[in-house]
C-alpha positions in Angstrom: 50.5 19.6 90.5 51.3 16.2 91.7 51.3 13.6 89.1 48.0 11.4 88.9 48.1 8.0 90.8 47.0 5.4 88.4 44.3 3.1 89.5 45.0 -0.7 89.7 43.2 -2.5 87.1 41.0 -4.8 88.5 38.9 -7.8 87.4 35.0 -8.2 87.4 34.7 -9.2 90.5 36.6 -5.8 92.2 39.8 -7.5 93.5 42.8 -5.6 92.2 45.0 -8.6 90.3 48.5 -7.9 92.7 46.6 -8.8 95.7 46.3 -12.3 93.6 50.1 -12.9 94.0 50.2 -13.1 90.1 52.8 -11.0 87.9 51.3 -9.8 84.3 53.2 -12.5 82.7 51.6 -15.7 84.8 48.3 -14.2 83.9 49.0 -13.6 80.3 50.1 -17.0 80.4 47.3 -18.2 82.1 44.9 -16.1 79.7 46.2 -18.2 77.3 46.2 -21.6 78.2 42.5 -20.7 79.3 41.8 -19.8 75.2 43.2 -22.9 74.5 41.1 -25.0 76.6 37.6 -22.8 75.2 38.7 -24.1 72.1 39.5 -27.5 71.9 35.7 -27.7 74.0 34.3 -25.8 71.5 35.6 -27.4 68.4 33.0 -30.2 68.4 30.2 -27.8 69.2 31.8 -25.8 66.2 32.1 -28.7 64.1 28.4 -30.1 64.7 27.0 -26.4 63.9 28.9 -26.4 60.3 28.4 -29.5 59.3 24.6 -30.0 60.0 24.9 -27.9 57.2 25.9 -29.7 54.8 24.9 -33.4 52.5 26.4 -36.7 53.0 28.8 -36.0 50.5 30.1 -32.7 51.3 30.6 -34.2 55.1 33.4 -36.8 53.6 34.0 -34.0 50.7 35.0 -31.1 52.1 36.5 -29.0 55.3 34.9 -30.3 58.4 35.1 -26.4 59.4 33.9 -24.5 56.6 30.2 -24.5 55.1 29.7 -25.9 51.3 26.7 -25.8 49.3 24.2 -26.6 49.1 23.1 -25.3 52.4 21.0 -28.1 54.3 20.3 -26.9 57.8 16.4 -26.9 57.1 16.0 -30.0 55.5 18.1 -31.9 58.2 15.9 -30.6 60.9 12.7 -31.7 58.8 14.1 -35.1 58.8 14.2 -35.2 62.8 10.6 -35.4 62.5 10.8 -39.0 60.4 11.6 -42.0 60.3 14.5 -42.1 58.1 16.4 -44.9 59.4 13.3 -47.3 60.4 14.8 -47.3 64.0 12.4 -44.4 65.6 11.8 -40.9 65.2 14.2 -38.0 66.9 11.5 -36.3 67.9 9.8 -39.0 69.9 13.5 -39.5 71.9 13.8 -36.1 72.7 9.9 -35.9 74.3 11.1 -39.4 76.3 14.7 -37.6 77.0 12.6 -34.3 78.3 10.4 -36.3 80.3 12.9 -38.6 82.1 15.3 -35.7 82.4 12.4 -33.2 84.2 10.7 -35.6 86.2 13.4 -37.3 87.5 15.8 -33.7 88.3 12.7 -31.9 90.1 12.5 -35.6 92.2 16.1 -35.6 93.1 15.9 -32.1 93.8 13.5 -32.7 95.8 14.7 -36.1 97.5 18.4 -34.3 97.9 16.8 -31.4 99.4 14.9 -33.3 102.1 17.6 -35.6 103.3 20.1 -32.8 103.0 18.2 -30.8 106.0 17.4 -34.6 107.5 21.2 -34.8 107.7 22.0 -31.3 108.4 19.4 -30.2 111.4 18.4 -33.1 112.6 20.7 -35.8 115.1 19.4 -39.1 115.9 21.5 -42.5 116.5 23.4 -43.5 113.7 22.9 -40.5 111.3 26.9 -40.3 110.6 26.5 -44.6 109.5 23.6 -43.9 107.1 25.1 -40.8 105.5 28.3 -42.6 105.0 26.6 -45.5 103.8 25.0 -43.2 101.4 27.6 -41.9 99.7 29.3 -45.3 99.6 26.9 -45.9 96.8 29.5 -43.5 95.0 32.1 -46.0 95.0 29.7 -48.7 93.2 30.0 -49.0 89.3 26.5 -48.6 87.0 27.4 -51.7 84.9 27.8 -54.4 88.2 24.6 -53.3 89.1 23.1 -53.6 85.8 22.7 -57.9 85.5 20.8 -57.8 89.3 18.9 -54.4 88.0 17.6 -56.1 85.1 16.4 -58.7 87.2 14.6 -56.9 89.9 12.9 -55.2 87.0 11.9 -58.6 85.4 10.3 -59.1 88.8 8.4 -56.5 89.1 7.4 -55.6 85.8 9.3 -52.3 85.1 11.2 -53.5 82.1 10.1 -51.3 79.0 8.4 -49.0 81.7 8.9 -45.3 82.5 9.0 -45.2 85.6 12.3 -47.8 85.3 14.1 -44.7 83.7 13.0 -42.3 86.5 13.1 -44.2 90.2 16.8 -44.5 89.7 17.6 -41.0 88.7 15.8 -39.4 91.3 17.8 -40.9 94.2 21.3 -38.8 94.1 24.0 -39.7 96.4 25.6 -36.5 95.1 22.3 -34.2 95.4 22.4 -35.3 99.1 25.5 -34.2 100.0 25.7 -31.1 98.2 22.5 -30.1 99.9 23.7 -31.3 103.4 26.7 -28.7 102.8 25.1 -25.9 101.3 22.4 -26.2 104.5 24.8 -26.3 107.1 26.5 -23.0 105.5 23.3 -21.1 104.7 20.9 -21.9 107.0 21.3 -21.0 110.5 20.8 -22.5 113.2 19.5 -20.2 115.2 17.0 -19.3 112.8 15.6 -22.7 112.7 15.1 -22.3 116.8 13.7 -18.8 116.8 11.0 -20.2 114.3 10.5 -23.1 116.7 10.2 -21.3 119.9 7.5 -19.2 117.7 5.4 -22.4 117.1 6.2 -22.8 113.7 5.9 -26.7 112.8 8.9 -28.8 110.9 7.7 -28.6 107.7 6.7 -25.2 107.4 10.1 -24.3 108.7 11.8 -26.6 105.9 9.6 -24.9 103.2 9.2 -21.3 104.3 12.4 -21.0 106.1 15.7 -23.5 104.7 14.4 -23.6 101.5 14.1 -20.1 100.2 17.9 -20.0 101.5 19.2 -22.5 99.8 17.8 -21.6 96.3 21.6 -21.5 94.5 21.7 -25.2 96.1 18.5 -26.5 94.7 19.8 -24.9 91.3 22.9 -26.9 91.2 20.9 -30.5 92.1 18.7 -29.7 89.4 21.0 -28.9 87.0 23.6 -32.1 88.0 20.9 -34.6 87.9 19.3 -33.4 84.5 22.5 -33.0 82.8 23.2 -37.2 84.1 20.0 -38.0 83.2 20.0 -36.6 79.8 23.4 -38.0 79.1 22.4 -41.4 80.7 23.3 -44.2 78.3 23.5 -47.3 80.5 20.5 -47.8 82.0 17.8 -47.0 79.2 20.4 -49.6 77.3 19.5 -52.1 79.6 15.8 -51.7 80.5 14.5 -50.8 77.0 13.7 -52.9 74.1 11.4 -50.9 72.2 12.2 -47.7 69.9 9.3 -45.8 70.9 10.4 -45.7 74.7 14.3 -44.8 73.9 16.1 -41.7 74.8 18.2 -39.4 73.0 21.2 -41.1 73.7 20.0 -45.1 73.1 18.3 -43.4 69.7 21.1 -42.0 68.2 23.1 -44.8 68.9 20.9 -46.7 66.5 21.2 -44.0 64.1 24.4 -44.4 64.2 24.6 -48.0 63.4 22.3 -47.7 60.1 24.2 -45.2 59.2 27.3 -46.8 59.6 25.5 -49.8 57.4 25.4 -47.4 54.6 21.6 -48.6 54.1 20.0 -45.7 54.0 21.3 -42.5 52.2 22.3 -38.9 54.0 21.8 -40.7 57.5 25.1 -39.1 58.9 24.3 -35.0 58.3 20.9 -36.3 59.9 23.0 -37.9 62.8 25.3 -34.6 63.2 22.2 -32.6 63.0 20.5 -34.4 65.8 23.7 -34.2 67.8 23.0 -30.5 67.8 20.0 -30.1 68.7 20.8 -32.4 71.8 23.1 -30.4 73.3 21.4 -27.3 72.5 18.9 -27.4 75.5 21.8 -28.0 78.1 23.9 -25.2 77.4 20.7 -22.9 77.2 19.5 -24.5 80.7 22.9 -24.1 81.5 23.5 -20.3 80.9 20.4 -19.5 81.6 20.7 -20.8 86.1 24.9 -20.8 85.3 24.8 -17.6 88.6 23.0 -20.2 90.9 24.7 -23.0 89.8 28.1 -21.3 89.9 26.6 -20.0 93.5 26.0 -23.5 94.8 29.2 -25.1 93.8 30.9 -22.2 95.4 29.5 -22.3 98.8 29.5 -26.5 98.8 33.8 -26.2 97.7 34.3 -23.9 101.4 32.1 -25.8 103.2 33.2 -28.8 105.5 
């Protein structure tokens, strides 16, 4: 009998690893660099998990990466829901991070998806100027714009307003050219015409035709903007002066600074605690659309 050829081990996605040009060693190596680099991103997750655990003094009293007793976990999260520094309640920031966050990621997604096929299907006179001028807007900093922001919002009365938070967020320089890719990859052409020569109007086209195809696109807007938006510091900074309208981040900055104070006891395992919980909805969102957002970003990267 002749012996039995062994199959070549392949990874998940069915490519055998020699037709990667990589020997066993480069991929052990690479293996392990990649362990490396899991861990030192989720040390602080790690370290906000074990420690919300714990009292003020076992935070400064013990091993940042072990549990102590007593065991605190509920008692922090009941604190969320109070005012334990006289600077706001958790609680309300996270409802004003949630709705700034939504509102303004299905907007952009929606703004991004529009111009994207504006951009992609469409040619009139000077479409290459405005698109460049769009994502010119990259190149300009958040905090030289925030002294003539401030202003304009004087003007018109959107200081301390919600809508201040959101009009900004849901125009995305980014949204719009990822969508403008991932349009001119997935959606084709011809498609567009046959529906045309069939009588099919503009905007049924756009919503019955590009945008069911471009699903792992909208996916990846959504996500990018939400994620920006929930992590946005600056701008709420600068346009909000009362507790009751801050976000997440803008409230536990000021948590933060009575608990630096030392004016009020077990602030800090309150702090970490509420650190937690803020990050927990992301990486939820996150693995919960991760095959369309991994989907999008693919087909934008091989797309010219």
């Amino acid at each position: 009998m002749s012996p039995r050829r062994r199959t070549p081990r392949r990874p998940a996605d069915g490519v055998p690893i020699r037709l990667y040009g990589l020997r066993r060693g480069t991929t052990g190596l690479l293996t392990a660099v990649s362990a490396l680099f899991a861990a030192f991103v989720l040390a602080p997750l790690v370290w906000l998990a074990i420690n919300a655990t714990k009292t003020q003094a076992n935070v400064y009293g013990t091993a940042g990466f072990w549990f102590a007793r007593p065991f605190r976990l509920w008692q922090n999260l009941a604190a969320l829901g109070h005012d334990v520094s006289g600077a706001g309640i958790y609680l309300e920031w996270l409802g004003n991070t949630l709705l700034y966050a939504v509102v303004s990621a299905v907007g952009s997604t929606v703004l991004s998806a529009m111009a994207g096929y504006g951009f992609s299907r469409y040619r009139f006179r000077g479409a290459g100027t405005l698109f460049r001028l769009v994502m010119s807007t990259l190149l300009v900093p958040i905090t030289a714009l925030s002294l003539p922001l401030f202003l304009v919002y004087a003007k018109v009365g959107l200081v301390n307003s919600v809508w201040g938070m959101i009009l900004p967020s849901v125009v995305s320089p980014v949204g719009i050219y990822l969508m403008r890719t991932y349009i001119d990859a997935s959606v084709p052409r011809d498609l567009i015409e046959a529906a045309r020569i069939d009588g099919a109007g503009e905007l049924r086209i756009f919503l019955r035709i590009a945008l069911p195809l471009t699903v792992p696109g909208l996916v990846t807007v959504l996500l990018l903007t939400l994620v920006a938006v929930w992590n946005n510091y600056f701008l709420p900074l600068v346009i909000f002066s009362r507790s009751s309208l801050y976000p997440l981040t803008v409230g536990l900055s000021t948590l933060s600074q009575a608990a630096e104070t030392g004016t009020q006891a077990d602030l800090v395992p309150v702090l970490i605690t509420g650190g937690l919980v803020t990050v927990l909805p992301l990486i939820a969102l996150f693995l919960l659309l991760e095959r369309y957002f991994r989907g999008g970003v693919l087909q934008g990267s091989t797309t010219g």
